[in-house]
C-alpha angles and dihedrals in degrees: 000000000000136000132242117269129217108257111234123216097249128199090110082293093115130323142180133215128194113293092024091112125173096175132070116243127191140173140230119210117190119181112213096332092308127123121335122241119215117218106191107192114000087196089075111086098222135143105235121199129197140192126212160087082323098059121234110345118187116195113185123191121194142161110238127155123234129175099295091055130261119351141142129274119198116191123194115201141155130216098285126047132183117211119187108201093172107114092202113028127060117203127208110221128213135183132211128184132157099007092299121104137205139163123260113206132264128285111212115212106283084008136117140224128194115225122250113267099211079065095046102068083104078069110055129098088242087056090072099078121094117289089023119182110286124276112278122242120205115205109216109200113176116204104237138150088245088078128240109002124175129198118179131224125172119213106232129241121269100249093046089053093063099065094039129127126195107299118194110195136169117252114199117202119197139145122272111290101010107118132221092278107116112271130182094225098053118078133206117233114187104226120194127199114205116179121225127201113200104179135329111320099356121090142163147207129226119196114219105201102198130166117258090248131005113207108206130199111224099161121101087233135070111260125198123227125197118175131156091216115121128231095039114141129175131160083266117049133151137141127272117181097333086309125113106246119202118183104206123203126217104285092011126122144223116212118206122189088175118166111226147043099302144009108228108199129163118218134195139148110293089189125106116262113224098180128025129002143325118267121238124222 
């Protein structure tokens, strides 16, 4: 949205464009009818934290530039944030804490989903005193053609969260009752846990879903991949002798979320030869 600018009196007497702004403008924020959020001047770039019914809520307000030139991007968030960077594989998300469970929503490839904050309380600065809330458990559920997977990821304490660096950790994801032997039906998602402090005493924690290996295509050519492995996507797939078949273009990628050692593909040139003869792989 924008808001509406003074009208100068033009004929070279006095004009304004765009960002030459002489009046204050803020900005209330309100989550679900709860408490409103002031906002006092949305033209100073500044991370605001509030305190309420509604948990921990994080507006940040900063100055970026996009295709239509300079503007202001204000981002609400709470302590725990989901971010899908898998280009080809959503993933429903489910939470479980105390002996009680809920969904959580749904994360869209290369979206992201906020975590519930009736399941964040683990989280907050009030969390850290004896006899705390319990340890929060996601539910990671991939979409896939293999049925109902579930991987499993627990939220850390609050006063774990606060001395924590980056952490990349495996995430397997199976169906009830299979063990950690390799399958073909369960699957391997790359989570990363990256800590945000937002201000003094109150941090946060932001989970990266990647795929276990990305193949990338960097010659000016198509190449062709062929692999038996299961759980490979990419934007072309068939079938070539039993075998997933994925014809990659120059900068595209292949995801793999492959259970087990080692990913065995065979690759060759997918374009049409117009003199000589076909490539192997």
């Amino acid at each position: 949205f924008s808001y509406e600018q003074r009208r100068g009196k033009g004929l070279g007497v006095r004009r304004l464009y765009g960002t030459d702004v002489i009046e204050v403008r803020g900005l209330e924020v309100s989550v679900e009818g709860g408490r409103v959020m002031a906002i006092d001047n949305v033209d100073v770039a500044k991370m605001h934290v509030f305190q309420g019914d509604s948990g921990t809520i994080i507006v940040s307000v900063e100055k970026t530039v996009g295709k239509m030139g300079p503007f202001t991007r204000v981002t609400i968030r709470n302590l725990a944030v989901m971010r899908n960077k898998c280009r080809w594989v959503e993933f429903d998300l489910g939470l479980k804490a105390g002996g009680r469970e809920e969904e959580g929503g749904v994360i869209a490839a290369r979206g992201a989903l906020g975590v519930k904050r009736s399941f964040l309380r683990s989280l907050e600065p009030s969390a850290g005193a004896e006899g705390g809330p319990p340890n929060v458990t996601l539910l990671l559920k991939p979409r896939t053609k293999d049925g109902e997977l579930v991987g499993y990821i627990r939220i850390p304490h609050v006063d774990s969260i606060a001395d924590m660096d980056d952490v990349e950790i495996p995430v397997l994801c199976k169906r009830d009752g299979e063990g950690h032997e390799r399958s073909g039906s369960s699957m391997v998602v790359t989570v990363v846990f990256k800590r945000i402090s937002f201000v003094r005493g109150i941090s946060g924690v932001d989970f990266y879903l990647y795929p276990r290996v990305v193949i990338r295509n960097s010659l000016d050519l198509t190449a062709g991949i062929r692999t038996p492995m299961p759980h490979t996507y990419s934007a072309r797939m068939s079938l070539l002798s039993e075998m997933d078949y994925h014809a990659v273009e120059s900068g595209s990628t292949v995801e793999c979320y492959t259970n087990g050692r080692g990913i065995a593909v065979s690759i060759r040139n997918d374009m049409e030869i117009v003199v000589g003869t076909d490539t192997g792989w």
